[in-house]
PADOBA-476151 format. One record per residue: residue number from 1; x, y, z of N, C-alpha, C in turn. Coordinates in Angstrom, 3 decimals. Example, Ala and Ser with C-alpha at 12.3 -4.5 7.8 and 13.67 -1.06 7.14 Angstrom:
<pt k="1" n_x="13.190" n_y="-5.690" n_z="7.800" ca_x="12.300" ca_y="-4.500" ca_z="7.800" c_x="13.200" c_y="-3.300" c_z="7.800"/>
<pt k="2" n_x="12.850" n_y="-2.250" n_z="7.080" ca_x="13.670" ca_y="-1.060" ca_z="7.140" c_x="12.900" c_y="0.030" c_z="7.870"/>
END
This chain:
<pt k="1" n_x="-71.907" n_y="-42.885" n_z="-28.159" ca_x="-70.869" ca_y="-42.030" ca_z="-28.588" c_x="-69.563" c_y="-42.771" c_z="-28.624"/>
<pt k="2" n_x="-68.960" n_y="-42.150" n_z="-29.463" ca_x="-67.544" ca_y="-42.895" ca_z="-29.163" c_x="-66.914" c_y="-42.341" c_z="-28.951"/>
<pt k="3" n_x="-65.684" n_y="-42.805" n_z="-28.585" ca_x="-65.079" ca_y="-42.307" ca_z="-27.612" c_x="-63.229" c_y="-42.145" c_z="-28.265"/>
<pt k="4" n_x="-62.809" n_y="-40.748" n_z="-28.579" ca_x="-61.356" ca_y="-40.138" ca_z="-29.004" c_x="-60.664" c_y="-40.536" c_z="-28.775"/>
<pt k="5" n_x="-59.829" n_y="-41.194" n_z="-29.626" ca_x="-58.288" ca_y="-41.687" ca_z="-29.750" c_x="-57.546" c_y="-40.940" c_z="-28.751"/>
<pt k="6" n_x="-56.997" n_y="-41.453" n_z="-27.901" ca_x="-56.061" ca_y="-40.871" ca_z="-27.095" c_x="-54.813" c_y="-40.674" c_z="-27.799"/>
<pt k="7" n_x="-53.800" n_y="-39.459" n_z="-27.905" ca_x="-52.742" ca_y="-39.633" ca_z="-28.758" c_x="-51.613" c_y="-39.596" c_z="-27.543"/>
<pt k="8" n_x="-50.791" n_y="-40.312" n_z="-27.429" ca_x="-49.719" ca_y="-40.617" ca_z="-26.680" c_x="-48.455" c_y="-40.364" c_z="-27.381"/>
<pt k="9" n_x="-47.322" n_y="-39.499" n_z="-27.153" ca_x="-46.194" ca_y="-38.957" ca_z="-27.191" c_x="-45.497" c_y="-39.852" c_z="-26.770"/>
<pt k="10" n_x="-44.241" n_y="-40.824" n_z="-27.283" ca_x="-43.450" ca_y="-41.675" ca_z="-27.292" c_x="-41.958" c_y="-40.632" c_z="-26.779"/>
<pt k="11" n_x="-41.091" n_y="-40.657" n_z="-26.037" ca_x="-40.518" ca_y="-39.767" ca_z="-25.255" c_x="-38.941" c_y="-40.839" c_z="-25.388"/>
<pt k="12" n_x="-37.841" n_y="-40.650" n_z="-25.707" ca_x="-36.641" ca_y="-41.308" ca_z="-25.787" c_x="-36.769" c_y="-41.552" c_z="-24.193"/>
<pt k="13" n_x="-36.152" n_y="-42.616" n_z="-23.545" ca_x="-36.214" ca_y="-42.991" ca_z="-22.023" c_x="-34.937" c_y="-42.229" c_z="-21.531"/>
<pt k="14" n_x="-33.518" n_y="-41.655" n_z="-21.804" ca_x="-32.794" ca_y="-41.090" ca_z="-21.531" c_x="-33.079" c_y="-39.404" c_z="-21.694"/>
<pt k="15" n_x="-34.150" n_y="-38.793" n_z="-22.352" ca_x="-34.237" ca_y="-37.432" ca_z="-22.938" c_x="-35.461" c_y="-36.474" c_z="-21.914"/>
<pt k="16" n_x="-35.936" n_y="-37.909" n_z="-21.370" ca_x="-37.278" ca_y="-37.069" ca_z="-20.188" c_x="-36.538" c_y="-36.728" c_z="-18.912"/>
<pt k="17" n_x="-35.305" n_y="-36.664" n_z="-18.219" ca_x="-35.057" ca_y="-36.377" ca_z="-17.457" c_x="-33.887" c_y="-35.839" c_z="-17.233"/>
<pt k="18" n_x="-33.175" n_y="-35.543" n_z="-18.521" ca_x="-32.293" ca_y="-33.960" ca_z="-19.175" c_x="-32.223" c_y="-33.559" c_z="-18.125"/>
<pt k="19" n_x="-33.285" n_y="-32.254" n_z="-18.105" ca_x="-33.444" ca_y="-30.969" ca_z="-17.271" c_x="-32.975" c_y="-31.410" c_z="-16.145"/>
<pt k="20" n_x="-33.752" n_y="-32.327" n_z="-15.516" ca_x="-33.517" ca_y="-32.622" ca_z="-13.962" c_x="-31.954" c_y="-32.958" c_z="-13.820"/>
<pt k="21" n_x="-31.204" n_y="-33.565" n_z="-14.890" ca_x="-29.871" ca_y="-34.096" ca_z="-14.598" c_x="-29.507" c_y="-32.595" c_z="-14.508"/>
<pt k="22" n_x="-29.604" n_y="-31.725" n_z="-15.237" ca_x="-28.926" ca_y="-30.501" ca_z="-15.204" c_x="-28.339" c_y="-29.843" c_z="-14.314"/>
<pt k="23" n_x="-30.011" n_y="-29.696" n_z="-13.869" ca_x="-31.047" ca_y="-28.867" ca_z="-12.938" c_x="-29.580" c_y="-29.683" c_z="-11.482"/>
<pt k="24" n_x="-29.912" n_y="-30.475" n_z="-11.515" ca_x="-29.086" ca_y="-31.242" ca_z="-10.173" c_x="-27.456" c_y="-31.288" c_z="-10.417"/>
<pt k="25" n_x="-27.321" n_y="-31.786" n_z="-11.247" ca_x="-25.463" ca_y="-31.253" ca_z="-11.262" c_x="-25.169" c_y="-29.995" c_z="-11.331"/>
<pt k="26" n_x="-25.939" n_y="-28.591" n_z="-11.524" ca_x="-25.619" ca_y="-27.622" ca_z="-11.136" c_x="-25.404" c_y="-27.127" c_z="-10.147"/>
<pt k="27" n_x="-26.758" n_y="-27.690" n_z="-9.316" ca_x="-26.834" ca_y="-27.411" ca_z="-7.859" c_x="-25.700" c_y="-28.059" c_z="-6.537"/>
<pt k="28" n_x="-25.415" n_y="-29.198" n_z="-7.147" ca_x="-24.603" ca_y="-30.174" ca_z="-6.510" c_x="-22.953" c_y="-29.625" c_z="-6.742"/>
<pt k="29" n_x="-22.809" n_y="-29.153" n_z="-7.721" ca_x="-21.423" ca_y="-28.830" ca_z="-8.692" c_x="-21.231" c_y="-27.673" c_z="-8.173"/>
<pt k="30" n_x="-22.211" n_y="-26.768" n_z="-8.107" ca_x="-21.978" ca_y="-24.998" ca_z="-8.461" c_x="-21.778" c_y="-24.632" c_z="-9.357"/>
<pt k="31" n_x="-21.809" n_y="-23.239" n_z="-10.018" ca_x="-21.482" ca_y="-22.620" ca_z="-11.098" c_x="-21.121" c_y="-21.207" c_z="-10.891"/>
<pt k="32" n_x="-19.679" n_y="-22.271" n_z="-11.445" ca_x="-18.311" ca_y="-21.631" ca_z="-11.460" c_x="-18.275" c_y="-20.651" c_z="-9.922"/>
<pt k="33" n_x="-17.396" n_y="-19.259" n_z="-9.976" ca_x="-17.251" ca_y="-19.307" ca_z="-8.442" c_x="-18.339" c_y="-18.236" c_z="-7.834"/>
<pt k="34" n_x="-18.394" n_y="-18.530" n_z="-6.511" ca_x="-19.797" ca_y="-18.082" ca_z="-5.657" c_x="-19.391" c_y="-16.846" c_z="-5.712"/>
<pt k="35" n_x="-20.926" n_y="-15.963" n_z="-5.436" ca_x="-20.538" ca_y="-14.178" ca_z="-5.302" c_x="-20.216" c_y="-13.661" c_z="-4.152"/>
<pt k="36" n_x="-19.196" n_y="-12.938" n_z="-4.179" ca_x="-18.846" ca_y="-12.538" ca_z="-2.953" c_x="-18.820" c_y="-10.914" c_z="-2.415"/>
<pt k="37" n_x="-19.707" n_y="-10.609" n_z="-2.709" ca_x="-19.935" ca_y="-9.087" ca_z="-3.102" c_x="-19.231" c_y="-8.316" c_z="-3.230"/>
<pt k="38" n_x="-19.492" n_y="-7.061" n_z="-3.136" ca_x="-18.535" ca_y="-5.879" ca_z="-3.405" c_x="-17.615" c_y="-5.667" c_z="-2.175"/>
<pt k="39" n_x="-16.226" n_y="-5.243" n_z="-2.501" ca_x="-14.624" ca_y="-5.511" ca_z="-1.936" c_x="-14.854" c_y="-4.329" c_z="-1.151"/>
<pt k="40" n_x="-14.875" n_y="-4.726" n_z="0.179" ca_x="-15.088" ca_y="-3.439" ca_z="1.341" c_x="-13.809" c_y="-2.533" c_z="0.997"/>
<pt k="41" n_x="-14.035" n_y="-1.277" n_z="1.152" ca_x="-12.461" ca_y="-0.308" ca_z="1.077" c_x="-11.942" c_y="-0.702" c_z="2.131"/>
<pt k="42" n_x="-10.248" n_y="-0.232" n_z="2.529" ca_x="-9.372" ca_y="-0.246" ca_z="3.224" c_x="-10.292" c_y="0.509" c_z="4.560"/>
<pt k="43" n_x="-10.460" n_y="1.898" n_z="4.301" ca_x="-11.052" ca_y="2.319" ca_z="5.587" c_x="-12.083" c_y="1.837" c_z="6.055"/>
<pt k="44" n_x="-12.883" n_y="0.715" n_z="5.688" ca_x="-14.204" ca_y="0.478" ca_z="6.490" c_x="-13.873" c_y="-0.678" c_z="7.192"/>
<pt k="45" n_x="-12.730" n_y="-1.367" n_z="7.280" ca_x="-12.336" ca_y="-2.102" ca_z="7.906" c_x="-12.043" c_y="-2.117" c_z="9.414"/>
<pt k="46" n_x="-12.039" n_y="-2.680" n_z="10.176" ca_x="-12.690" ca_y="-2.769" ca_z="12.059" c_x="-10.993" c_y="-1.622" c_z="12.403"/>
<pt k="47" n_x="-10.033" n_y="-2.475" n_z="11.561" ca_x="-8.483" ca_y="-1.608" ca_z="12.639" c_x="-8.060" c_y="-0.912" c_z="11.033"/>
<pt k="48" n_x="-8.764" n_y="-0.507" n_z="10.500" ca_x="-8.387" ca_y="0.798" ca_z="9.837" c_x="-7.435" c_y="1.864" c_z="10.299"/>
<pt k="49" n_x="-8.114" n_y="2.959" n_z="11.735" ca_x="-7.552" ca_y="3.638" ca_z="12.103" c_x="-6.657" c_y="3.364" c_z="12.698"/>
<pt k="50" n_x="-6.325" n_y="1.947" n_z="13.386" ca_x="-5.101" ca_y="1.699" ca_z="13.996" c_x="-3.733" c_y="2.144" c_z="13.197"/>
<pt k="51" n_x="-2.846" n_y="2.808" n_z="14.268" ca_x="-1.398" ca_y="3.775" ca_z="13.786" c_x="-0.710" c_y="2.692" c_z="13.935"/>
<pt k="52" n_x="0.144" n_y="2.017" n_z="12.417" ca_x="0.937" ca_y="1.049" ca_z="11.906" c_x="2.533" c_y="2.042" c_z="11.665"/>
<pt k="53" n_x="3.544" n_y="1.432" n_z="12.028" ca_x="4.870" ca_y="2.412" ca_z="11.614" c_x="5.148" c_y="1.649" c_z="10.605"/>
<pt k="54" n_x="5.451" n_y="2.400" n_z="9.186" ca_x="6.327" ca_y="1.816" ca_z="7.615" c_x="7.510" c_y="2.357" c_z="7.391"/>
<pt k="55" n_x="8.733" n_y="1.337" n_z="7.790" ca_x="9.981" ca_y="1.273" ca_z="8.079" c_x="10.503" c_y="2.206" c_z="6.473"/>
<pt k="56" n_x="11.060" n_y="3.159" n_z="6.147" ca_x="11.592" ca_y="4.024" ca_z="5.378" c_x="12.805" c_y="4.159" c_z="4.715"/>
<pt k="57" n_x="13.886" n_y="3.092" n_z="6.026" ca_x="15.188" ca_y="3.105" ca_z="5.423" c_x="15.789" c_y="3.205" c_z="5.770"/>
<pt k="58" n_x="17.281" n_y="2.840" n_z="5.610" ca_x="18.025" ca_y="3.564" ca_z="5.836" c_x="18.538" c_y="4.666" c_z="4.903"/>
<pt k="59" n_x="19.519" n_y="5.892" n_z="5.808" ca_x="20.085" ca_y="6.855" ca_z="4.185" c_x="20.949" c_y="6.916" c_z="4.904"/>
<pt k="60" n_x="21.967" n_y="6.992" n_z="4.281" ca_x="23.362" ca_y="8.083" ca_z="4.053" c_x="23.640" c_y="9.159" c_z="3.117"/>
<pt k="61" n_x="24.277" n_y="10.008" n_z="3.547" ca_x="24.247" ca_y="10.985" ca_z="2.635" c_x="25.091" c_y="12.101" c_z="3.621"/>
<pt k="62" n_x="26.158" n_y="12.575" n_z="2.255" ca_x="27.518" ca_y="13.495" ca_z="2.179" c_x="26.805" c_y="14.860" c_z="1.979"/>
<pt k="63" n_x="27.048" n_y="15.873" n_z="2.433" ca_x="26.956" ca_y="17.210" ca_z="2.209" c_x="28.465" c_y="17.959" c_z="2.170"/>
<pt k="64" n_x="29.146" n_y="18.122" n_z="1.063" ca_x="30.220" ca_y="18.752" ca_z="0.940" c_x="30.250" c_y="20.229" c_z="1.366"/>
<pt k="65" n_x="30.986" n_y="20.609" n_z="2.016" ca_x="30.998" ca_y="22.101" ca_z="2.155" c_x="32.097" c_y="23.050" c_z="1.395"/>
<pt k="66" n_x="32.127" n_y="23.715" n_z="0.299" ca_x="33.389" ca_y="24.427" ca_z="0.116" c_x="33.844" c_y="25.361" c_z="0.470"/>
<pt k="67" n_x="33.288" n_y="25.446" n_z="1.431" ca_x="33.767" ca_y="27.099" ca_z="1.667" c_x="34.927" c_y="26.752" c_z="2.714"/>
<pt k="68" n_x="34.773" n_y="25.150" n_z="3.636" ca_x="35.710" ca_y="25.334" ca_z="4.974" c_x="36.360" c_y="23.664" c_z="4.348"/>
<pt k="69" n_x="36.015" n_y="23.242" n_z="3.330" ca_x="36.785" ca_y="21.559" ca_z="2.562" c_x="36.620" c_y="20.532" c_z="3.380"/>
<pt k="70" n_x="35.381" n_y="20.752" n_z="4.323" ca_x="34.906" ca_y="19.906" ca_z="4.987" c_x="33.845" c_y="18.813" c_z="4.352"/>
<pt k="71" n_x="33.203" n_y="17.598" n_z="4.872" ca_x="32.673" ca_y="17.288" ca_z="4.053" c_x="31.351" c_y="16.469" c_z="5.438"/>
<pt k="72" n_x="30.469" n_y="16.980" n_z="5.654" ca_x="29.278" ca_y="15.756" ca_z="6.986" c_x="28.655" c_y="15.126" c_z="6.343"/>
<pt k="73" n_x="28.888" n_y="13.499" n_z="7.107" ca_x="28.083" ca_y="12.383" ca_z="6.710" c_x="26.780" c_y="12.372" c_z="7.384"/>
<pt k="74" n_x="25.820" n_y="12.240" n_z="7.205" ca_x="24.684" ca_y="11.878" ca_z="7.688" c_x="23.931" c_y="10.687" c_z="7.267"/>
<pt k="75" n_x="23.629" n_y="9.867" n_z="8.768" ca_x="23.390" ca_y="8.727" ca_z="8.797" c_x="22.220" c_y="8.408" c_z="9.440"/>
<pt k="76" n_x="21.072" n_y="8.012" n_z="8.956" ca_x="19.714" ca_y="7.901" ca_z="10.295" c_x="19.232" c_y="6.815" c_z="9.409"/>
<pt k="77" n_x="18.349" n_y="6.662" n_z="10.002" ca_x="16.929" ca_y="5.464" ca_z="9.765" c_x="15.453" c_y="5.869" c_z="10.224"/>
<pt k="78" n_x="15.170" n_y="5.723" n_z="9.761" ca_x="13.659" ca_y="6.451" ca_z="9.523" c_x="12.456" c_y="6.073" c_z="9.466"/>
<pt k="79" n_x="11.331" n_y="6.368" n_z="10.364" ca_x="10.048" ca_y="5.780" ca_z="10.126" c_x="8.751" c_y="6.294" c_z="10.308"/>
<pt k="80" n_x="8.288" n_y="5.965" n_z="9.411" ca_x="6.425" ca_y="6.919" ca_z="9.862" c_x="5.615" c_y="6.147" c_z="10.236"/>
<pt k="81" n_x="4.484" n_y="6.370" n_z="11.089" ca_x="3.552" ca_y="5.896" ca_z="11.904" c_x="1.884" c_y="7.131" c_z="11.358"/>
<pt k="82" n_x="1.738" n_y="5.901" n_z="10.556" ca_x="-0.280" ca_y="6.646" ca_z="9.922" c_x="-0.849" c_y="5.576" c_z="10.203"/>
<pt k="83" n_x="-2.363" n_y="5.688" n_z="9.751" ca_x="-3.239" ca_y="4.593" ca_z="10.335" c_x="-2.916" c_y="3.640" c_z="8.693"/>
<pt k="84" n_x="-3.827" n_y="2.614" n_z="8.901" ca_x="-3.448" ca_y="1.659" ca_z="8.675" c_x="-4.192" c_y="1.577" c_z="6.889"/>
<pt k="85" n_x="-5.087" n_y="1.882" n_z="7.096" ca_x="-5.996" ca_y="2.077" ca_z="5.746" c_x="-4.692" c_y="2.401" c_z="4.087"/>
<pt k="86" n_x="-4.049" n_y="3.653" n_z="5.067" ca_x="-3.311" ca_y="4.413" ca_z="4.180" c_x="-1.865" c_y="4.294" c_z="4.204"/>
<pt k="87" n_x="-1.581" n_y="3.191" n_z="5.164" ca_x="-0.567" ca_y="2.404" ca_z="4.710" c_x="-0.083" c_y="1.288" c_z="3.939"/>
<pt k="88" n_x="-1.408" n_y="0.949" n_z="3.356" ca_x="-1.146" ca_y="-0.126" ca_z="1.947" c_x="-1.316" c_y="0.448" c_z="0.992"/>
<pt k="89" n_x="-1.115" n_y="1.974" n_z="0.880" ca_x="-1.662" ca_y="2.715" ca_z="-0.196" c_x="0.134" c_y="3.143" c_z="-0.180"/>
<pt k="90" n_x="0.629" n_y="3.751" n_z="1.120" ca_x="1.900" ca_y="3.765" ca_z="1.099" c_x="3.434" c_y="2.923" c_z="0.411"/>
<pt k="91" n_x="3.315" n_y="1.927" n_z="1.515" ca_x="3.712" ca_y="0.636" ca_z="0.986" c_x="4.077" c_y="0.280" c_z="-0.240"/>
<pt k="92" n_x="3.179" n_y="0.281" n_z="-0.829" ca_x="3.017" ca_y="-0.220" ca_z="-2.841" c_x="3.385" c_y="0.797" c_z="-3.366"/>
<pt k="93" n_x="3.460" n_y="2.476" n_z="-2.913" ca_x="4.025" ca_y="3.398" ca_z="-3.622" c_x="5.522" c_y="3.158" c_z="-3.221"/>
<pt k="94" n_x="6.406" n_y="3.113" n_z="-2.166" ca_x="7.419" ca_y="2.937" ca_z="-2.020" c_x="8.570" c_y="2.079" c_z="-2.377"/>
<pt k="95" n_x="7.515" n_y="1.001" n_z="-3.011" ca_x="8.146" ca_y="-0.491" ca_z="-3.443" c_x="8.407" c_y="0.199" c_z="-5.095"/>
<pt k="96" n_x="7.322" n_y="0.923" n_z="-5.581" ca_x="7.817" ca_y="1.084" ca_z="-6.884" c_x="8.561" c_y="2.393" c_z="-7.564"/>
<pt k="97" n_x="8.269" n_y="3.030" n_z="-6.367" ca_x="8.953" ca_y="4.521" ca_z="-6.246" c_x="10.430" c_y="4.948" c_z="-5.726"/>
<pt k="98" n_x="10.776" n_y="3.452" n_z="-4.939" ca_x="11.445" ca_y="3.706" ca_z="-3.929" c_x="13.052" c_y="4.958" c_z="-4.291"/>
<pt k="99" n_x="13.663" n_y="4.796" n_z="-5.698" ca_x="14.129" ca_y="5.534" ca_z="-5.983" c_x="14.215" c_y="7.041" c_z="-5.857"/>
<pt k="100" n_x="12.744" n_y="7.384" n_z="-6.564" ca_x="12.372" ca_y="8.312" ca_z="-6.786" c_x="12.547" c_y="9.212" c_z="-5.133"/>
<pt k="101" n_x="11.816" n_y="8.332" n_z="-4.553" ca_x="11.593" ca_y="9.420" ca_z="-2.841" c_x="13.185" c_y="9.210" c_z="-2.324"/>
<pt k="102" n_x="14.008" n_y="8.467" n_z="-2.352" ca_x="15.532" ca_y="8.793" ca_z="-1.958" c_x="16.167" c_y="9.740" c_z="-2.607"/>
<pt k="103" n_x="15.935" n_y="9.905" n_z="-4.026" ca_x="16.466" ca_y="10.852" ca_z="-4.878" c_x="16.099" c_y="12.592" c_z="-3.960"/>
<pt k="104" n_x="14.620" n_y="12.527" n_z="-3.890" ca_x="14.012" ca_y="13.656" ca_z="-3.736" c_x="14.472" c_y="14.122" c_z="-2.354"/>
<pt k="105" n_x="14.889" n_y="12.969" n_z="-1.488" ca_x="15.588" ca_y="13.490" ca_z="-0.255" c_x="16.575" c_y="13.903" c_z="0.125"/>
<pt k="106" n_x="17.387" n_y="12.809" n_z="-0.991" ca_x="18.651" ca_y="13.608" ca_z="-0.651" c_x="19.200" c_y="14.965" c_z="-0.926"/>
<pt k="107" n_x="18.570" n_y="15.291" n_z="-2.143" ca_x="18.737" ca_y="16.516" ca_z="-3.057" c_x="18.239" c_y="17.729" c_z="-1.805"/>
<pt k="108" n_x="17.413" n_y="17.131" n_z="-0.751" ca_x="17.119" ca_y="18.336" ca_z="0.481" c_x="17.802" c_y="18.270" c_z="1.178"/>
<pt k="109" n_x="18.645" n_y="16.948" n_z="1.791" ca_x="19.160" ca_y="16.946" ca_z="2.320" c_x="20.516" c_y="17.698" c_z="2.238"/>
<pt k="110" n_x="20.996" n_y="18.065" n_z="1.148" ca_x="21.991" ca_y="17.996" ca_z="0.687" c_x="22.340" c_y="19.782" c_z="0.745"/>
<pt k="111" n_x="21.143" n_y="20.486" n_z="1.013" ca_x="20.887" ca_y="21.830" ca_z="1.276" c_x="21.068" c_y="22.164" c_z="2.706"/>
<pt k="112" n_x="20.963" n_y="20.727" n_z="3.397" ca_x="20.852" ca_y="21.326" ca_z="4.896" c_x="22.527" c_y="22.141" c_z="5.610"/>
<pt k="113" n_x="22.499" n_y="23.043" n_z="6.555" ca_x="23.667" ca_y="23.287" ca_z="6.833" c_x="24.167" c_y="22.724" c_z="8.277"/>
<pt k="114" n_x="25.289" n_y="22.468" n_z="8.843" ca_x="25.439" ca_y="22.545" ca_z="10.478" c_x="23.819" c_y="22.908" c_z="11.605"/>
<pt k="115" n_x="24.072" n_y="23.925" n_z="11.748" ca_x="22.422" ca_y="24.100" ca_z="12.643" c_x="21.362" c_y="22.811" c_z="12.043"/>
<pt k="116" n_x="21.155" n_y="23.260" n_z="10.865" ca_x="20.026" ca_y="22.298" ca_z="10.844" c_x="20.002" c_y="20.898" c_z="10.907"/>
<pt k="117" n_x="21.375" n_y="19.954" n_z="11.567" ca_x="21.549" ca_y="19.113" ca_z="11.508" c_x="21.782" c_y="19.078" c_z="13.148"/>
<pt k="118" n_x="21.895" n_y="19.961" n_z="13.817" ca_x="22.083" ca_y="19.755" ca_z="15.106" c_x="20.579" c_y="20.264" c_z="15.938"/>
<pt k="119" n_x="19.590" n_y="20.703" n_z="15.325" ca_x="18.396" ca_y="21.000" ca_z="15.781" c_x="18.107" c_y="19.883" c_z="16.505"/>
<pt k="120" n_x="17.285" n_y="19.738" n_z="18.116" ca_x="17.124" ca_y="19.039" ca_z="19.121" c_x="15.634" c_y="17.776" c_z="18.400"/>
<pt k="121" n_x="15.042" n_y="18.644" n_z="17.548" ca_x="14.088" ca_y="17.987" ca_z="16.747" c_x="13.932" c_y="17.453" c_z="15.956"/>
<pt k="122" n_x="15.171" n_y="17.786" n_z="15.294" ca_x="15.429" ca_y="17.711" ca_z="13.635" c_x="14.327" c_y="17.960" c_z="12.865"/>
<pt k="123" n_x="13.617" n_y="19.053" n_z="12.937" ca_x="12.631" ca_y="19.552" ca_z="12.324" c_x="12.685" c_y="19.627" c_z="10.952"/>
<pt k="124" n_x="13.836" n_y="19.908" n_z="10.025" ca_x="13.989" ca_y="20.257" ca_z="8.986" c_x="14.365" c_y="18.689" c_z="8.443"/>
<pt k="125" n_x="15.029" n_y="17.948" n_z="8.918" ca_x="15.035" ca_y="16.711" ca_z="8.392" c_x="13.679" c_y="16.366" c_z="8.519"/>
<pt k="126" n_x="12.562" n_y="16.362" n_z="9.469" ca_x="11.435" ca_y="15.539" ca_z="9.348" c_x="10.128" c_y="16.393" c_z="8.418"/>
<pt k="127" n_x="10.736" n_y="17.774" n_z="8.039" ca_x="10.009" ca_y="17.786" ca_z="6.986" c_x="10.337" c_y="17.860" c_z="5.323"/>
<pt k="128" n_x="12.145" n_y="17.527" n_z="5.522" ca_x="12.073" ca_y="16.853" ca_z="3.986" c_x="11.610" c_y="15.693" c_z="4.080"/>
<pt k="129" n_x="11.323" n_y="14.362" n_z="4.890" ca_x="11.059" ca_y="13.438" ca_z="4.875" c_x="9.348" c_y="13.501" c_z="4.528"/>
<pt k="130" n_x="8.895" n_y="14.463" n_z="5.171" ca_x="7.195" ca_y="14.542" ca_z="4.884" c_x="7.021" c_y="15.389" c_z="3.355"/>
<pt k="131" n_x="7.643" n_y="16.511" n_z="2.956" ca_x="7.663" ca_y="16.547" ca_z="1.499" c_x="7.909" c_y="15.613" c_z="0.691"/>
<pt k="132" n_x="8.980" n_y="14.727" n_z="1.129" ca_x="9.750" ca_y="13.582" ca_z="0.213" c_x="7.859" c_y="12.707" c_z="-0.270"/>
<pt k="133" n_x="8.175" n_y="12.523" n_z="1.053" ca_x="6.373" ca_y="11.660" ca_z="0.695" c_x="5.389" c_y="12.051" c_z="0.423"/>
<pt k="134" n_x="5.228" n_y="13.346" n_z="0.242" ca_x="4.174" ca_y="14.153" ca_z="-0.421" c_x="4.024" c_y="14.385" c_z="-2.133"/>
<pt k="135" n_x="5.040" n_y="13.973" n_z="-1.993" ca_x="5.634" ca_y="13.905" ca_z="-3.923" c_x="4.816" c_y="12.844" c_z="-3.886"/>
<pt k="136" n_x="5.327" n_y="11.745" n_z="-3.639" ca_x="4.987" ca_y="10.528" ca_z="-4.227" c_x="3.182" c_y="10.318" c_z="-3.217"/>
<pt k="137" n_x="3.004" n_y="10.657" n_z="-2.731" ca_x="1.558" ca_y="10.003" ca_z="-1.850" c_x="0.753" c_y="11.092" c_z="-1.701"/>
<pt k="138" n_x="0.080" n_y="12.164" n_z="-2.407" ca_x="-0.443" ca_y="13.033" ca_z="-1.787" c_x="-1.326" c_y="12.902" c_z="-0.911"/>
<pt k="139" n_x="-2.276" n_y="13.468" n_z="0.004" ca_x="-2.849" ca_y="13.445" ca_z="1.124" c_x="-2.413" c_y="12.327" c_z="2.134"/>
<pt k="140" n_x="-1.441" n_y="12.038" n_z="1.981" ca_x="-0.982" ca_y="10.323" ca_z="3.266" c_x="-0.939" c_y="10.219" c_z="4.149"/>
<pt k="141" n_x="-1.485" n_y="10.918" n_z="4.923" ca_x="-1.775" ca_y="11.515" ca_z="6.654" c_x="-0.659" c_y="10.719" c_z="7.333"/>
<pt k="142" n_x="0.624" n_y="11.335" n_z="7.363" ca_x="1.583" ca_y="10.749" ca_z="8.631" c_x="1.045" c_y="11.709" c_z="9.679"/>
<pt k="143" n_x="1.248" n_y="10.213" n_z="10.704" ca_x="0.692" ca_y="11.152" ca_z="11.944" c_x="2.232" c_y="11.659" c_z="12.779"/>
<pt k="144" n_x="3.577" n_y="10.698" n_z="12.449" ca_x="4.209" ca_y="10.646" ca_z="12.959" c_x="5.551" c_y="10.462" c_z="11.875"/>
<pt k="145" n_x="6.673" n_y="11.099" n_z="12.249" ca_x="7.849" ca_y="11.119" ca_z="11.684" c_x="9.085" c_y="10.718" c_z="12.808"/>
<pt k="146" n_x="9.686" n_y="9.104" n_z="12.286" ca_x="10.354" ca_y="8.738" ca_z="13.545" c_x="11.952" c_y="8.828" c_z="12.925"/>
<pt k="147" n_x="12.809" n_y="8.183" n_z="14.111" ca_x="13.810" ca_y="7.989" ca_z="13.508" c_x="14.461" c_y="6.737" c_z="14.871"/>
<pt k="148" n_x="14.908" n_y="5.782" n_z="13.694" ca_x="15.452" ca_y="4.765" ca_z="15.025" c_x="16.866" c_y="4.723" c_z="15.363"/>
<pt k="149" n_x="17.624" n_y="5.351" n_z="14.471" ca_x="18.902" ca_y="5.539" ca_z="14.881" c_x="19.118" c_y="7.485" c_z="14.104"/>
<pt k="150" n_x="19.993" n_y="8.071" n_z="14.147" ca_x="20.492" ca_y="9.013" ca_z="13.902" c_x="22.395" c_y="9.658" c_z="14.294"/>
<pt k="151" n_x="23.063" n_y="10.121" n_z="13.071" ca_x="24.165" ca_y="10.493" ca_z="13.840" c_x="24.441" c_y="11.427" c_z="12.421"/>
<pt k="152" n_x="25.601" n_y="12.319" n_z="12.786" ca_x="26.491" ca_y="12.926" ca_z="11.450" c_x="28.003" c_y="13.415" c_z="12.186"/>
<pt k="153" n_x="28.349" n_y="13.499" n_z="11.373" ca_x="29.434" ca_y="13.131" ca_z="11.202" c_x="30.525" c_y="14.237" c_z="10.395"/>
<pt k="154" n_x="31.663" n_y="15.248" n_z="11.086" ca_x="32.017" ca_y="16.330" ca_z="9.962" c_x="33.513" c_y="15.987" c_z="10.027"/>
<pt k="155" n_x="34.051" n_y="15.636" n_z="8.954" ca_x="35.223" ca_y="15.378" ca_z="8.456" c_x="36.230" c_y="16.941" c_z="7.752"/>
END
């Protein structure tokens, strides 16, 4: 019998080991950037609930009276204390809002009379300050409404 031509495939000497160059500078290189899965929320984070205070401001602000041509300055500084999740949610609203929530305060403020400026709590100031931020942040759980200085003043 005889015996079949063997047919042999002639192969460029640079073209048989392509793949493998590939195959290996990919692995060696990377491609492009690694996965880093999905972006945990703010609250699932370990000090989430930790209570952070976000400094508010200072204000001034005139309340004219006409009835007696008096005129009280009111002067405080102000701060809230929420957990922490929902204070970078805060934060970034205030930076671009910041107008807006001074506007909205003063315009309450500006309603307040004597008593309500001498209240031991200042109750009515600390809840235009929590409306003020309810405009702009709805649900923003302050746990706390501070104040680091306070005074007024009737001319």
């Amino acid at each position: 019998m005889g015996s079949l031509p063997i047919e042999t495939t002639r192969c460029v000497p640079g073209y048989r080991y392509a793949p493998l160059l590939v195959m290996l500078a990919l692995v060696t290189t990377g491609c492009g950037t690694p996965y880093a899965g999905p972006e945990k929320d703010a609250k699932d984070k370990p000090d989430a609930l930790v209570p952070v205070e976000i400094d508010l401001g200072k204000f001034d602000c005139t309340i004219p009276n006409s009835k007696t041509n008096s005129t009280i300055l009111v002067d405080f500084h102000a701060f809230v204390k929420l957990p922490r999740y929902k204070s970078y949610e805060l934060e970034e609203v205030l930076e671009t809002h910041a107008h807006r929530f001074r506007h909205h305060l003063t315009l309450q403020i500006r309603k307040f009379d004597r008593t309500a400026l001498n209240e031991p709590n200042l109750m009515k100031l600390r809840d235009a300050l929590r409306n003020s931020l309810d405009e702009l942040l709805p649900d923003n759980k302050v746990d706390m409404i501070g104040f680091y200085s306070y005074q007024f003043l009737e001319e």
